[in-house]
ZAMARGU-4260 file (C-alpha; in steps of 0.2 Angstrom, whole numbers, plus 5000, padded with zeros to 4 digits):
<rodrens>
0) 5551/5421/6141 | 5547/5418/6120 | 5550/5434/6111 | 5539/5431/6092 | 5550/5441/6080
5) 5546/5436/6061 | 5554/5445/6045 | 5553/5442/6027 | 5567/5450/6011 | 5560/5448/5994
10) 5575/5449/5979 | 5569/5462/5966 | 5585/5457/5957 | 5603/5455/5957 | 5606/5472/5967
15) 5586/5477/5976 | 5579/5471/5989 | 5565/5472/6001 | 5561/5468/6020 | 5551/5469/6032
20) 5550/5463/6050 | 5540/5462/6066 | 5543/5457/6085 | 5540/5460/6104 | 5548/5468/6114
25) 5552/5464/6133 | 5569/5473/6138 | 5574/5471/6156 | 5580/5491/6165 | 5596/5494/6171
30) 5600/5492/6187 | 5604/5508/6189 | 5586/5513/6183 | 5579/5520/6199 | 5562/5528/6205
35) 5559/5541/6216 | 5558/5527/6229 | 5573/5520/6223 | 5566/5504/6216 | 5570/5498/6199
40) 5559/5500/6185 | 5549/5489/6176 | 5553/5478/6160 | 5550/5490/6144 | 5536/5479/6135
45) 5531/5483/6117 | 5529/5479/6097 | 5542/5486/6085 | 5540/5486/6064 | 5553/5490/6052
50) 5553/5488/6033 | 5564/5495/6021 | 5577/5493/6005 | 5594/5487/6003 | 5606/5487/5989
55) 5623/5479/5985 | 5632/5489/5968 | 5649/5481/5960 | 5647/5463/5966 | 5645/5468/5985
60) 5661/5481/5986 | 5647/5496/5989 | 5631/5493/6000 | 5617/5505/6003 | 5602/5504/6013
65) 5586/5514/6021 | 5575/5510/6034 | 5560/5513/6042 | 5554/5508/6056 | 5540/5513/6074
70) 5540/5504/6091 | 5525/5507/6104 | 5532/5505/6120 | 5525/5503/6137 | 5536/5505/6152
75) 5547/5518/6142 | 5561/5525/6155 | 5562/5543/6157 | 5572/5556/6170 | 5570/5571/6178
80) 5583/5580/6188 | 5581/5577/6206 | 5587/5588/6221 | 5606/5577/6222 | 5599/5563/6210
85) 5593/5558/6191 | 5575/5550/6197 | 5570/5540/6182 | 5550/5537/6180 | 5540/5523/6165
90) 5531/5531/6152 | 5515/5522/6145 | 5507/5522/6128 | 5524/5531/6120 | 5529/5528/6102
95) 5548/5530/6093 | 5548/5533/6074 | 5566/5534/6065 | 5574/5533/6049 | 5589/5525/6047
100) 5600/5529/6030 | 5620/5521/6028 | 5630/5519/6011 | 5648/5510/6014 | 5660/5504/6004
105) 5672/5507/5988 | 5667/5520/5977 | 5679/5519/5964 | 5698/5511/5966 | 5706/5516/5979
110) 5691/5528/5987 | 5683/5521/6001 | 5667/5530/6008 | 5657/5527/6026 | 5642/5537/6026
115) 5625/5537/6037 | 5611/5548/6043 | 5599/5543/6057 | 5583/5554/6063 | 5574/5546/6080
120) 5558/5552/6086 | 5552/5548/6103 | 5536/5553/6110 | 5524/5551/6124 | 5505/5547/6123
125) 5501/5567/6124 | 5514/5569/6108 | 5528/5577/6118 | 5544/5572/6114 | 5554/5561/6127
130) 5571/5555/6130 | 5577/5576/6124 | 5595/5572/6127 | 5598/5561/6113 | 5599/5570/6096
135) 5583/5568/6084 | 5598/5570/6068 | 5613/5563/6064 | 5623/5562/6051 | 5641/5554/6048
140) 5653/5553/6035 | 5669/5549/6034 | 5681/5545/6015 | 5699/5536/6013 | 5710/5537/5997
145) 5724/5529/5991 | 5735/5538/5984 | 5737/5533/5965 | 5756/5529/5955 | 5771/5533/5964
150) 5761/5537/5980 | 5751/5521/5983 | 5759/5519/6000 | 5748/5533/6006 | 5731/5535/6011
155) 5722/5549/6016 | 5706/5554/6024 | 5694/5564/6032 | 5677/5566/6039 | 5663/5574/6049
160) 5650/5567/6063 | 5635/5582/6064 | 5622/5581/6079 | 5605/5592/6080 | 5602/5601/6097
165) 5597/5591/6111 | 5587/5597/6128 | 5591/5594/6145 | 5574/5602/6153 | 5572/5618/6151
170) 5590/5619/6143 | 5596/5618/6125 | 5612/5611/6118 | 5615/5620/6099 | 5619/5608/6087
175) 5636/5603/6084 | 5650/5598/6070 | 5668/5588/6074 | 5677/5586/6059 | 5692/5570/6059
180) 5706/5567/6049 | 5719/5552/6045 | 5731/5546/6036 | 5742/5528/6034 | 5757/5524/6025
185) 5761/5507/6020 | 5780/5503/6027 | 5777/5487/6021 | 5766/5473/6014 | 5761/5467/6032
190) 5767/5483/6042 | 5758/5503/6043 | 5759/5515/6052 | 5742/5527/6052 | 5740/5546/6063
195) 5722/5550/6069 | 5717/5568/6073 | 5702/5570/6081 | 5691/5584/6083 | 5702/5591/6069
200) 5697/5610/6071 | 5697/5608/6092 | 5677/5614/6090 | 5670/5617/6106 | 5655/5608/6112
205) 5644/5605/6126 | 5644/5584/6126 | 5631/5583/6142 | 5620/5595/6152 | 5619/5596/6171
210) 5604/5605/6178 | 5604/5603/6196 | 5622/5611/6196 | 5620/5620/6179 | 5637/5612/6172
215) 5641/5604/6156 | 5655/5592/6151 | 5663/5597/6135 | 5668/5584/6123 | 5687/5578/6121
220) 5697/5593/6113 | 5708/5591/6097 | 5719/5575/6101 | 5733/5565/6092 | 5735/5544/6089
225) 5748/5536/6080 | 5748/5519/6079 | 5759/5504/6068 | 5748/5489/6063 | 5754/5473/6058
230) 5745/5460/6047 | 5750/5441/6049
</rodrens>
């Protein structure tokens, strides 16, 4: 099956630019995507748009970019909570309008930064939002730093990954924040050895919602990794 998609970026100089882009949209279900008869759904069919900016500072170490973008969907799968099942069901007519906001690389020597925010609105014919679970808001960050002089063998770092509240049904998860920390030391030129610390402040959190059972599955508590990495 031919799938048009077309896009166009304009240079406004060295470090600006613009784009814009459309295509259709024919995306098979998963297979796992099953009615109340337990038949698999049709092929999501639509048109998708998205236009935005991108920059590039200090020849290409720091990149920044913003986008806007809407798809009008037919054939949108949704679920509802069946008696011992998820029954998933096609939506007609429903439209998804996000914004999508990222800055990464180097700040200065030595500081690296990875940062993003994300909002994602989906909606059917009669304006109701579908597809509740999936957070409307997100927002990452997450910085490095090399230690400067005497301690350049040592990086440190730390972060934060934020998520707005998310409905299952009739039930609301609260918003969340996990904050993550690291740091690497250099044993050699080739050789480091780096420890991870997830969920740093062991936050409690509903991760998914259960309604039949009323149950949720909490995300992963505070954990450890260390690892060694070796560059040929």
């Amino acid at each position: 099956m031919f799938v048009p998609y077309v896009g166009i970026v304009h240079d406004l100089n060295d470090i600006w630019a613009l784009y814009a882009s459309y295509t259709k949209i024919f995306n098979p279900q998963p297979t796992r995507y099953r009615d109340i008869n337990y038949l698999p759904l049709d092929p999501e069919e639509g048109i998708s748009y998205e236009a935005g900016v991108k920059a590039s500072f200090y020849d290409g170490r720091l990149n920044a970019s913003l986008s806007l973008y809407k798809t009008d969907l037919d054939n949108k799968a949704a679920w509802y909570s069946g008696s011992d099942r998820t029954i998933y069901y096609t939506a007609d007519g429903t439209e998804t309008e996000g914004v999508e906001f990222e800055i990464n690389g180097e700040l200065a020597e030595g500081w690296q930064l990875a940062t993003g925010y994300s909002y994602n609105d989906i909606r059917d014919r009669n304006d109701d939002r579908l597809v509740t679970f999936v957070p409307m808001h997100r927002f990452k960050l997450f910085s490095t730093y090399r230690l400067p002089g005497a301690f350049n063998k040592i990086t440190i770092g730390g972060g934060v990954d934020w998520r707005s509240n998310r409905k299952y049904g009739s039930d609301t998860l609260s918003s969340f924040a996990v904050a993550n920390a690291m740091t690497r030391y250099d044993i050699s030129e080739n050789l480091s050895a780096s420890l991870h610390v997830k969920n740093l402040f062991d936050k409690k959190y509903l991760e998914e919602f259960n309604q039949n059972f009323q149950t949720g599955m909490y995300g992963m508590p505070r954990s450890f990794m260390v690892s060694l990495k070796y560059n040929y």
